[in-house]
Structures are given as C-alpha cells and as structure tokens.
N, CA, C and O atoms as a GROMACS GRO file, in nm:
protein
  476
    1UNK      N    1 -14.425  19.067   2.916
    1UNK     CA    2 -14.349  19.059   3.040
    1UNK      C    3 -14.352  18.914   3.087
    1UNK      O    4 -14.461  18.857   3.082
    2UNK      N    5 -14.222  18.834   3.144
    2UNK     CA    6 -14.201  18.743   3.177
    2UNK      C    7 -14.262  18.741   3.282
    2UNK      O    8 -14.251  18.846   3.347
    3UNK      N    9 -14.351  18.628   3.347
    3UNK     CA   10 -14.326  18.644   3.514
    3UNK      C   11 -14.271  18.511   3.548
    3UNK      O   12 -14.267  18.406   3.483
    4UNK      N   13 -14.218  18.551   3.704
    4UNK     CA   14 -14.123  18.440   3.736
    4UNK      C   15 -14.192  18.388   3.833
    4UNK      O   16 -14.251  18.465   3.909
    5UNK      N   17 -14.197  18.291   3.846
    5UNK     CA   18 -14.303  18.132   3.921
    5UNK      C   19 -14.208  18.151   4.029
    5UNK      O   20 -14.088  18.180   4.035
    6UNK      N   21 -14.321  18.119   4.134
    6UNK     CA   22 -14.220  18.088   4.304
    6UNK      C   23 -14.201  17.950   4.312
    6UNK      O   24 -14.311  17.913   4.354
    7UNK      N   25 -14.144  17.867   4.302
    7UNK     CA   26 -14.104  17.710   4.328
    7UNK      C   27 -14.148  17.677   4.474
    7UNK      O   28 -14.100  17.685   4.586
    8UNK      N   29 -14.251  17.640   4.422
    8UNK     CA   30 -14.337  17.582   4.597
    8UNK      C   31 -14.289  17.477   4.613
    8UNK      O   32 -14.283  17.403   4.515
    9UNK      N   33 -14.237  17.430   4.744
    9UNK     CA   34 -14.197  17.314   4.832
    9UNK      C   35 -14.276  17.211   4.844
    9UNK      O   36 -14.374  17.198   4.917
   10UNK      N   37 -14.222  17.126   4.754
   10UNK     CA   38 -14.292  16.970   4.764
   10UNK      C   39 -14.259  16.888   4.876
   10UNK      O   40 -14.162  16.933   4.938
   11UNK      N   41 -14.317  16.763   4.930
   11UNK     CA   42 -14.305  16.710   5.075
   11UNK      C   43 -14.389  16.583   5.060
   11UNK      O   44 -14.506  16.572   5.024
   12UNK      N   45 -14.291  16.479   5.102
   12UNK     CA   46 -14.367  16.347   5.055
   12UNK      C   47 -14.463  16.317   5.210
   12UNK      O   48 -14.398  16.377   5.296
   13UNK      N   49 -14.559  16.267   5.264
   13UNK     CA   50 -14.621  16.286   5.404
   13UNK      C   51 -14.641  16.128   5.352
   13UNK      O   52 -14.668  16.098   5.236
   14UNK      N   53 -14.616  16.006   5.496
   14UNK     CA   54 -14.709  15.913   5.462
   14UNK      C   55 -14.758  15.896   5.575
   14UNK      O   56 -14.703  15.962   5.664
   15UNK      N   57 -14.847  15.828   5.607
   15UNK     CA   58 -14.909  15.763   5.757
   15UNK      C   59 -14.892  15.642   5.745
   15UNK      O   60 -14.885  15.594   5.632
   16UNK      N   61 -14.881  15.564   5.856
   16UNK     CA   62 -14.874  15.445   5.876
   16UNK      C   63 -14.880  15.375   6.005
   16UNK      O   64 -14.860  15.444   6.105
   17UNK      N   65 -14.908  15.237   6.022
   17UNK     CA   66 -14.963  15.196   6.182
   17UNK      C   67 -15.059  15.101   6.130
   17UNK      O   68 -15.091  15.090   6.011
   18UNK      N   69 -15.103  15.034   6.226
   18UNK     CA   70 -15.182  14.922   6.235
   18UNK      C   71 -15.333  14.926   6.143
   18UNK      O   72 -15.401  15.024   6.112
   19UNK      N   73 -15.346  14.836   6.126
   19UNK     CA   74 -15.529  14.844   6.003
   19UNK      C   75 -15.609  14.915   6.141
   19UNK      O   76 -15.576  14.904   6.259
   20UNK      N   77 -15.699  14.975   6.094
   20UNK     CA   78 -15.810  15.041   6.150
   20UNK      C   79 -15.774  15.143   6.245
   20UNK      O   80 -15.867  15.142   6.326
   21UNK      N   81 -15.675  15.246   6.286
   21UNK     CA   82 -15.620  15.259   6.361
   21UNK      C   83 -15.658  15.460   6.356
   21UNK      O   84 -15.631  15.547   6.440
   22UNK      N   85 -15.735  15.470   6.206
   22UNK     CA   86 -15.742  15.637   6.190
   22UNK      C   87 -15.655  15.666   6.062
   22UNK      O   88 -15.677  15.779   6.017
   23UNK      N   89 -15.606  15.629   6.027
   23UNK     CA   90 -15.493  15.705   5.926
   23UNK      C   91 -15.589  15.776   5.795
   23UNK      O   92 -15.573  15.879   5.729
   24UNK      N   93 -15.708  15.654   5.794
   24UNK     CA   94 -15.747  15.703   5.659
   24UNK      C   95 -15.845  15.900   5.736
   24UNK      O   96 -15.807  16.015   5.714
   25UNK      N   97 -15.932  15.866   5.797
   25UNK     CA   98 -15.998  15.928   5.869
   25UNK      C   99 -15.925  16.106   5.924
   25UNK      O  100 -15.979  16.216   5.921
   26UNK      N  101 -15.771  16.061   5.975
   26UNK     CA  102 -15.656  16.148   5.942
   26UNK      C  103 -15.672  16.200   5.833
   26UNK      O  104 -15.731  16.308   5.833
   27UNK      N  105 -15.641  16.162   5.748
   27UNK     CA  106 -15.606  16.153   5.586
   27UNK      C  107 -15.711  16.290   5.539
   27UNK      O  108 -15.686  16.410   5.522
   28UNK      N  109 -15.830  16.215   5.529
   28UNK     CA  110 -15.948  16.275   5.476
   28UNK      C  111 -16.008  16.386   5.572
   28UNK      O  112 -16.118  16.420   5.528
   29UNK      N  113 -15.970  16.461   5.701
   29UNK     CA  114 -16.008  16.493   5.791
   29UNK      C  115 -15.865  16.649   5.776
   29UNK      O  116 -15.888  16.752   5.840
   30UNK      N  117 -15.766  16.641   5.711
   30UNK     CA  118 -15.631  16.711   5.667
   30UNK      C  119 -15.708  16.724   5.534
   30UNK      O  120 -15.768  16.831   5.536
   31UNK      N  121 -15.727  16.665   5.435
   31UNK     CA  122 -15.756  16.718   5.336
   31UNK      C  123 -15.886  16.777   5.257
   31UNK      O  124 -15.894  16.860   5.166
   32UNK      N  125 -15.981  16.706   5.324
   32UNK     CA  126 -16.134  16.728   5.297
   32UNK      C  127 -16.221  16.861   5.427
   32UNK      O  128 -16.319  16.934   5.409
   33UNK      N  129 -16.122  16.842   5.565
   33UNK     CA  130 -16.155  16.942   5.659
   33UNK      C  131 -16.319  16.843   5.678
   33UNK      O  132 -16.420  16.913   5.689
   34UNK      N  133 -16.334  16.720   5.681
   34UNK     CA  134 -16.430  16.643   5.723
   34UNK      C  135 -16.412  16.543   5.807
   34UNK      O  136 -16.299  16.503   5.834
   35UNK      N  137 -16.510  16.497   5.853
   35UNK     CA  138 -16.482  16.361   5.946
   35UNK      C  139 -16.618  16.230   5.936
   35UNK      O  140 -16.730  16.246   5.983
   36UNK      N  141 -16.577  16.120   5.872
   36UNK     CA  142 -16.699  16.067   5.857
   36UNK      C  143 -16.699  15.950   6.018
   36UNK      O  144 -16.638  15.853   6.060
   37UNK      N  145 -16.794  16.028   6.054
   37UNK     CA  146 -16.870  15.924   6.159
   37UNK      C  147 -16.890  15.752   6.182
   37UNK      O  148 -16.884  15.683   6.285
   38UNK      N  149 -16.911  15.722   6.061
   38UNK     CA  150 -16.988  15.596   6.030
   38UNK      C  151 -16.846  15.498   6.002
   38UNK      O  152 -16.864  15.377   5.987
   39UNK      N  153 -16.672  15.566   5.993
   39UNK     CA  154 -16.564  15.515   5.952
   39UNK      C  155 -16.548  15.493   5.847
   39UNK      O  156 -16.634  15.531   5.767
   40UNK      N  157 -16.433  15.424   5.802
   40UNK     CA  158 -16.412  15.408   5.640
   40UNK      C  159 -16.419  15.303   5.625
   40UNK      O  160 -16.469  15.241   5.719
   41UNK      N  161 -16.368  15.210   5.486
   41UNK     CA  162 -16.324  15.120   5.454
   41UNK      C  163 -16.167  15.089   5.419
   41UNK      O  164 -16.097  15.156   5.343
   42UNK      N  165 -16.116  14.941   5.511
   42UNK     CA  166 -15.955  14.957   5.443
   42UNK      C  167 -15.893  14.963   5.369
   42UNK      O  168 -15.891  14.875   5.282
   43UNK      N  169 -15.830  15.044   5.368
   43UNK     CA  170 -15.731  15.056   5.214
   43UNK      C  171 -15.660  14.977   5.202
   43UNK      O  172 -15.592  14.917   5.286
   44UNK      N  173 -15.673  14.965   5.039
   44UNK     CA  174 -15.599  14.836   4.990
   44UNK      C  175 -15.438  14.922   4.974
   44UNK      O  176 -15.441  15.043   5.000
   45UNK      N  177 -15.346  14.880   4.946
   45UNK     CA  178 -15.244  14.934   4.904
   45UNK      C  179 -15.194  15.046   4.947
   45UNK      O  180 -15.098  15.033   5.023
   46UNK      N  181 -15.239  15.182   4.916
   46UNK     CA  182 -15.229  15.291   4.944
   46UNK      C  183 -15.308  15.407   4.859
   46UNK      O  184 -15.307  15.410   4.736
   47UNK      N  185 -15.370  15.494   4.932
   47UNK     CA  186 -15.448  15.600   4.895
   47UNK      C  187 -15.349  15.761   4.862
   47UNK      O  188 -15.246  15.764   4.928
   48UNK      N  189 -15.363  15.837   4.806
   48UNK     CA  190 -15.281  15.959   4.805
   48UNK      C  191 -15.324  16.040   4.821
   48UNK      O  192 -15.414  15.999   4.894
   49UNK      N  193 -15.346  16.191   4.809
   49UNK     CA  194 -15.398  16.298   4.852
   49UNK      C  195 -15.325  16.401   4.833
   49UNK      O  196 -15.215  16.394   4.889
   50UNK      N  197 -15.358  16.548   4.739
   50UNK     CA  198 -15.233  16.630   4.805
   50UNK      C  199 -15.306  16.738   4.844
   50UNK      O  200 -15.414  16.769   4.793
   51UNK      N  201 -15.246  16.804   4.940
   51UNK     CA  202 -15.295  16.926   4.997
   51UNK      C  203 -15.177  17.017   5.011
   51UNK      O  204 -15.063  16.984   5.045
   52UNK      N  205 -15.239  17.180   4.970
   52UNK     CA  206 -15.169  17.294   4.950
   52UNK      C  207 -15.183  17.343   5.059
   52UNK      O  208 -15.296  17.363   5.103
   53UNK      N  209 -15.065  17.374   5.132
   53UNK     CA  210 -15.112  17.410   5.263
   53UNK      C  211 -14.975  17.482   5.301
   53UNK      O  212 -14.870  17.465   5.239
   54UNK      N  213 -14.997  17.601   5.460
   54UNK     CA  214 -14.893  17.696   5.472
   54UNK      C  215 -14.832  17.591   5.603
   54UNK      O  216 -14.879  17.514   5.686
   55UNK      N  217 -14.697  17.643   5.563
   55UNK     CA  218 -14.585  17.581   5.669
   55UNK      C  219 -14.516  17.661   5.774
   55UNK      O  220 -14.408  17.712   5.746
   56UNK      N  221 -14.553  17.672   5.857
   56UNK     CA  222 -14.448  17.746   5.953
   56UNK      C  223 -14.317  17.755   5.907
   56UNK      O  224 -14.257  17.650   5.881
   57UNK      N  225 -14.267  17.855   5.893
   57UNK     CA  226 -14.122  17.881   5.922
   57UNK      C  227 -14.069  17.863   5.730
   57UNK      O  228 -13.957  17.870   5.679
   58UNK      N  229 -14.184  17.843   5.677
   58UNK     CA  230 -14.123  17.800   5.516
   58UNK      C  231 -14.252  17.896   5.427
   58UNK      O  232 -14.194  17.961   5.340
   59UNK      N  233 -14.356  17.915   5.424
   59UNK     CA  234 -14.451  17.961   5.334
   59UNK      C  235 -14.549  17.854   5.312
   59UNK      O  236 -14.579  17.779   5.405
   60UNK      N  237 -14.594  17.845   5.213
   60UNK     CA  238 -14.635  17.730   5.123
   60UNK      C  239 -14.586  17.632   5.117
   60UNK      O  240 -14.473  17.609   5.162
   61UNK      N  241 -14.675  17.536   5.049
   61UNK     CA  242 -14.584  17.426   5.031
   61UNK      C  243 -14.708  17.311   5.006
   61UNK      O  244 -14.819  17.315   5.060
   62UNK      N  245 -14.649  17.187   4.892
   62UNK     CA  246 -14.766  17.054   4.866
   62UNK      C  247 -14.723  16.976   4.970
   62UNK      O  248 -14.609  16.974   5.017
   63UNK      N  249 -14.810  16.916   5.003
   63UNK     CA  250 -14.760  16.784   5.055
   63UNK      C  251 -14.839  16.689   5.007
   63UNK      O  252 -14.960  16.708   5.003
   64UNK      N  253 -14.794  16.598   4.972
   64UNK     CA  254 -14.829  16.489   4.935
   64UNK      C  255 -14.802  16.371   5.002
   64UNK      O  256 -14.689  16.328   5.026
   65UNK      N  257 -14.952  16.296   5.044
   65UNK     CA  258 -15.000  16.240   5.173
   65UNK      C  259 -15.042  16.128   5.113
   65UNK      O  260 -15.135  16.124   5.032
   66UNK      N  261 -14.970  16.024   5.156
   66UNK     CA  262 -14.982  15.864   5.135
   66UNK      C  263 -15.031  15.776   5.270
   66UNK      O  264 -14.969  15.743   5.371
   67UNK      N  265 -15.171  15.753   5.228
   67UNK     CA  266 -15.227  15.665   5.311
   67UNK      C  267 -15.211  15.543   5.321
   67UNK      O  268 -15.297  15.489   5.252
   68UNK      N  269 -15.144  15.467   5.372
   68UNK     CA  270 -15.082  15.280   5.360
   68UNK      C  271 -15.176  15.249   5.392
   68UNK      O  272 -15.265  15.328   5.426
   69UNK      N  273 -15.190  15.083   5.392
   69UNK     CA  274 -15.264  14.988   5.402
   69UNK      C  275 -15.241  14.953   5.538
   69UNK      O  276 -15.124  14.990   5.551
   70UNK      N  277 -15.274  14.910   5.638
   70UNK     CA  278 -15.205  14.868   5.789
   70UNK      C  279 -15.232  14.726   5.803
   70UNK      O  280 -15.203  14.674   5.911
   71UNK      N  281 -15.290  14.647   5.697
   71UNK     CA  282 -15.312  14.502   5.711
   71UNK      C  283 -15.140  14.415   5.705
   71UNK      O  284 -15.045  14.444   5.632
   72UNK      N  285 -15.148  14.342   5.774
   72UNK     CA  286 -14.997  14.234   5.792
   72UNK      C  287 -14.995  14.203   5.636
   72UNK      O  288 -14.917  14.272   5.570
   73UNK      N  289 -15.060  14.122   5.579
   73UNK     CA  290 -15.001  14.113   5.451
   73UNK      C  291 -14.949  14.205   5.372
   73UNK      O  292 -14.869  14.174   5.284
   74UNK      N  293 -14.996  14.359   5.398
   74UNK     CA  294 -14.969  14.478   5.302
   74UNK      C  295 -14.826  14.523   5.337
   74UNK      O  296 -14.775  14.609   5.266
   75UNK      N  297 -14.768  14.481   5.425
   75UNK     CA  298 -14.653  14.514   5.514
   75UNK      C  299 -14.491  14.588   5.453
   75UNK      O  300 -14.435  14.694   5.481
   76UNK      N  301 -14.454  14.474   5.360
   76UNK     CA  302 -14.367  14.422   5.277
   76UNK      C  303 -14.393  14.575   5.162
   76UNK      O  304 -14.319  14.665   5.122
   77UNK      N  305 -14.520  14.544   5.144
   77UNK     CA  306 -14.548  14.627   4.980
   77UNK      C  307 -14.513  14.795   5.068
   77UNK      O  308 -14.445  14.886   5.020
   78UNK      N  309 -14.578  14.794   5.196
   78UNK     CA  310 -14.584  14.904   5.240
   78UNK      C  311 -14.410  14.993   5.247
   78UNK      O  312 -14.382  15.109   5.218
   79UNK      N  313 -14.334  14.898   5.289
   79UNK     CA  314 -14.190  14.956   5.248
   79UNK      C  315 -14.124  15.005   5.153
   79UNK      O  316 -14.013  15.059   5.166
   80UNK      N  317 -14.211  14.986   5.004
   80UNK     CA  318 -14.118  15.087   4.905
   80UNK      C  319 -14.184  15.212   4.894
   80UNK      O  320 -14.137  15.275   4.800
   81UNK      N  321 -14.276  15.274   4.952
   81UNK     CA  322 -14.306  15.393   4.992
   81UNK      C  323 -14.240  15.437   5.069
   81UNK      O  324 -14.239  15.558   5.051
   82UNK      N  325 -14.184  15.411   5.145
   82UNK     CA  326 -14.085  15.502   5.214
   82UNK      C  327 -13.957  15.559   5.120
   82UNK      O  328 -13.874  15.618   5.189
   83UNK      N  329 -13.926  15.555   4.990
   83UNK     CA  330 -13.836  15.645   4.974
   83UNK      C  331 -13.891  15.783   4.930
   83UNK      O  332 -13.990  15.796   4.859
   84UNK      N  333 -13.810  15.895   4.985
   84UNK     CA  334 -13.850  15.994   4.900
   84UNK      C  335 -13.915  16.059   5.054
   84UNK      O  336 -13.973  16.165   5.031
   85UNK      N  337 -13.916  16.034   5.151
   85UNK     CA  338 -14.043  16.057   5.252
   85UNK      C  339 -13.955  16.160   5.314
   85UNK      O  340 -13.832  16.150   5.317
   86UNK      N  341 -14.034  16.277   5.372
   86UNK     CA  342 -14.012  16.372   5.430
   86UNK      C  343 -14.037  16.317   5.604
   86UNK      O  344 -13.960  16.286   5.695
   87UNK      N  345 -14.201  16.325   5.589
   87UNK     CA  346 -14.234  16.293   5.702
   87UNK      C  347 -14.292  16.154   5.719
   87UNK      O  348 -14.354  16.105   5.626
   88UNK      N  349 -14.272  16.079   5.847
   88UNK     CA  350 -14.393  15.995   5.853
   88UNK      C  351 -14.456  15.984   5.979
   88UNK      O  352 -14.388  15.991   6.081
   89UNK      N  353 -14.569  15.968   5.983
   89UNK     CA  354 -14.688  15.999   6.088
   89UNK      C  355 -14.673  15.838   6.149
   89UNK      O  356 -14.710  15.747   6.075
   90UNK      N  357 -14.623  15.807   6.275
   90UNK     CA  358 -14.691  15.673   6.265
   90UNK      C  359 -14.866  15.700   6.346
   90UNK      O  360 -14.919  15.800   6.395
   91UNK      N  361 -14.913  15.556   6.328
   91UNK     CA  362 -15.060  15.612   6.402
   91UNK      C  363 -15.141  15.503   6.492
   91UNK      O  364 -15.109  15.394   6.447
   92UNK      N  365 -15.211  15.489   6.574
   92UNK     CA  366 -15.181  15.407   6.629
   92UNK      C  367 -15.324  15.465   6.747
   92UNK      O  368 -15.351  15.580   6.779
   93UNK      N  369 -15.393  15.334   6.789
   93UNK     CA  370 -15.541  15.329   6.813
   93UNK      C  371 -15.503  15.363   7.017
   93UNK      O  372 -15.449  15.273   7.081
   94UNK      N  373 -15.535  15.474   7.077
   94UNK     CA  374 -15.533  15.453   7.192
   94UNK      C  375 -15.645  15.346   7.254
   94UNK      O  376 -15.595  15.262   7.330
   95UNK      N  377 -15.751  15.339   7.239
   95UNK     CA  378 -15.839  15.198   7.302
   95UNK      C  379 -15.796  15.081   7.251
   95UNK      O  380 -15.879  14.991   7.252
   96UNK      N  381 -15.640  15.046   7.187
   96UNK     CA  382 -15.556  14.977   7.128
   96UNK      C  383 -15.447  14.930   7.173
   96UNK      O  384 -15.358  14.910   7.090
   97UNK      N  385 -15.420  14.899   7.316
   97UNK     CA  386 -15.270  14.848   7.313
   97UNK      C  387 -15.205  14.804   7.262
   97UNK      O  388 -15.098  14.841   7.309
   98UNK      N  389 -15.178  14.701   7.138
   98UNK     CA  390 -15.203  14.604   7.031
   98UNK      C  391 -15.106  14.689   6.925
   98UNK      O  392 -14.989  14.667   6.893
   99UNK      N  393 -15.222  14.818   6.874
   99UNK     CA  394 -15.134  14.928   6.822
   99UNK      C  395 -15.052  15.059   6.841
   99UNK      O  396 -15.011  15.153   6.774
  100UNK      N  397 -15.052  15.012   6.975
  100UNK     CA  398 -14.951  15.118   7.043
  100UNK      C  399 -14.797  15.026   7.077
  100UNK      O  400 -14.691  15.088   7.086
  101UNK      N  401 -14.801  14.928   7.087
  101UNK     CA  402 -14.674  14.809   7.134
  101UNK      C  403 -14.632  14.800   6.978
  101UNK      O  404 -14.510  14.781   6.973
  102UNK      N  405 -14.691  14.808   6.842
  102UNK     CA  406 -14.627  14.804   6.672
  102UNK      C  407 -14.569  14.926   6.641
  102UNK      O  408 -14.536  14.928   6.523
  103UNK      N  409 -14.538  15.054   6.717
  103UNK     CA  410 -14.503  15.157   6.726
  103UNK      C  411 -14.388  15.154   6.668
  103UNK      O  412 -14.357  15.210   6.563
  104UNK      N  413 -14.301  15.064   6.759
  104UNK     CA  414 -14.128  15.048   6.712
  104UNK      C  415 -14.136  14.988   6.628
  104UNK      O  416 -14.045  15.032   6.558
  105UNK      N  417 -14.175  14.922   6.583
  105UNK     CA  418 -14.167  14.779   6.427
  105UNK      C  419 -14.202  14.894   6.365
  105UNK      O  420 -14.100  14.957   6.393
  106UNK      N  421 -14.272  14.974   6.299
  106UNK     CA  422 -14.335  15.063   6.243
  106UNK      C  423 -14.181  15.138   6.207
  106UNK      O  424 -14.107  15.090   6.122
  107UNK      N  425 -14.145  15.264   6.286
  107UNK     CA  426 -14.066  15.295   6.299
  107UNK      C  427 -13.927  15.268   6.246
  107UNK      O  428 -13.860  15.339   6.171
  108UNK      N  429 -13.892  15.129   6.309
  108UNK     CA  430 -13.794  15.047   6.262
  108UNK      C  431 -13.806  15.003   6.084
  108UNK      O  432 -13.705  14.951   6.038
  109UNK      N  433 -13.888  15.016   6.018
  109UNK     CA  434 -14.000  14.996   5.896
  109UNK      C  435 -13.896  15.103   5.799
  109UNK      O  436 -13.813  15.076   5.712
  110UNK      N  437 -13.936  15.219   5.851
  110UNK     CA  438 -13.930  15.303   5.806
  110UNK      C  439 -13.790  15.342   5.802
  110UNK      O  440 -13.729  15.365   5.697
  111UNK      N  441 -13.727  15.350   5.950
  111UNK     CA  442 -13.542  15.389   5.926
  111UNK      C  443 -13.494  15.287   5.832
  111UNK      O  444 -13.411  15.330   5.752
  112UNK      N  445 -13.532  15.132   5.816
  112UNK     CA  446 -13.499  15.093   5.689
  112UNK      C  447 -13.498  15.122   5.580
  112UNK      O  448 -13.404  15.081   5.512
  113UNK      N  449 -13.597  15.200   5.520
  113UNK     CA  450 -13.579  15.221   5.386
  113UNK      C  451 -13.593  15.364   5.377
  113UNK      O  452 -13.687  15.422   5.322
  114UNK      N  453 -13.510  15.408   5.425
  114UNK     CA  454 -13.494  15.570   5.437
  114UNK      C  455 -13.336  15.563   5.426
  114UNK      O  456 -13.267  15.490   5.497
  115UNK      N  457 -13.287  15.649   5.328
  115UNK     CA  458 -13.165  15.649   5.327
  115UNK      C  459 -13.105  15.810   5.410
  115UNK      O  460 -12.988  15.824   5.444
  116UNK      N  461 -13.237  15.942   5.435
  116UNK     CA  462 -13.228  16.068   5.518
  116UNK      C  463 -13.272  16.086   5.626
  116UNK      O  464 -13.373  16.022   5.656
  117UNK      N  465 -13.242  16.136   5.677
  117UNK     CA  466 -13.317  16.156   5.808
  117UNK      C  467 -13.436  16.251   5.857
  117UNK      O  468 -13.434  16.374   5.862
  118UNK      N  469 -13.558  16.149   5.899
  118UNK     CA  470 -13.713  16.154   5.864
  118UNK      C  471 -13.722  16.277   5.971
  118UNK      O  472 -13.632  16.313   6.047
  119UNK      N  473 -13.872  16.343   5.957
  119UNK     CA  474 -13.942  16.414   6.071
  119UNK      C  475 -14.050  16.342   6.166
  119UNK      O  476 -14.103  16.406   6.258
   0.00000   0.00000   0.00000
C-alpha cells in the first residue's frame, strides 16, 4: 500500500535589528524552549535553525529561522537573505533608543529586497 505524504508548509523566518539587541536569545529561546542568562555571543553572518511547529489557521508547518548578524559592517551581506522571506521579525533593545530609532532603516532593508509582500 502506497501512502500519501501531507506536504508540510515551509516558511522562511528571519530576525533582524541592531547587534546585541536579543535576536539570537529569541532564536534559541523559539527553538531550544531555553534562555541563557549569562547572553550570547555575536553572530557572525547568520545562524539558522528550523523548528516544526503548529500554525494557527494552517496546521503544521517548518519554519526556518535565520538569525542575522546586527553589526554595521554585516549590513550589506545581511540583504541577500531577504529573498524567499515569509516573515521578518525586526528586533530591537527597549533600554535602547539607539535600536528602536533603526526600526525604519531595518524595515526599509527589507521592502528592498523583497519582491512579495512580507508579514
């Protein structure tokens, strides 16, 4: 007997926002269901992650969760991750004004190299 596979819903997730700001901590806190105290270290480039997880209003579904780099030099590199993106998280430090005012640049980041329209 054949059986027939359910085609689970793939979903590109990235975070992004200023260096030190939570994303990784996010990240690992969605996928590990942990939280390290002591903080992380910055990511160079970008980190990935996928987690199987239920969706309102859809079932199942992967998402696959791209942690950016938030350092100014990583900036540039950080834009060809945006194709393909479902969602993007921006993120952004409340004891941070700094990274709450990069909100729109962020943003603006992203409607650039998005050719659909994001969540």
């Amino acid at each position: 007997i054949m059986s027939i596979q359910k085609q689970v819903p793939e979903f590109k997730v990235i975070l992004i926002g200023d260096a030190g700001v939570g994303k990784t901590s996010i990240t690992i806190r969605a996928t590990q269901n942990t939280f390290d105290l002591d903080g992380t270290s910055a990511t160079v480039g970008f980190s990935f992650q996928k987690l199987f997880k239920e969706v309102p209003n859809l079932g199942c579904a992967n998402l696959f969760i791209w942690d950016t780099a938030g350092q100014e030099q990583f900036r540039s590199m950080t834009k060809m991750y945006y194709r393909g993106v479902a969602v993007a998280l921006i993120v952004y430090d409340v004891t941070e004004r700094a990274s709450f005012e990069q909100v729109e640049d962020w943003l603006e980041n992203v409607r650039e190299g998005q050719q659909q329209r994001l969540t």
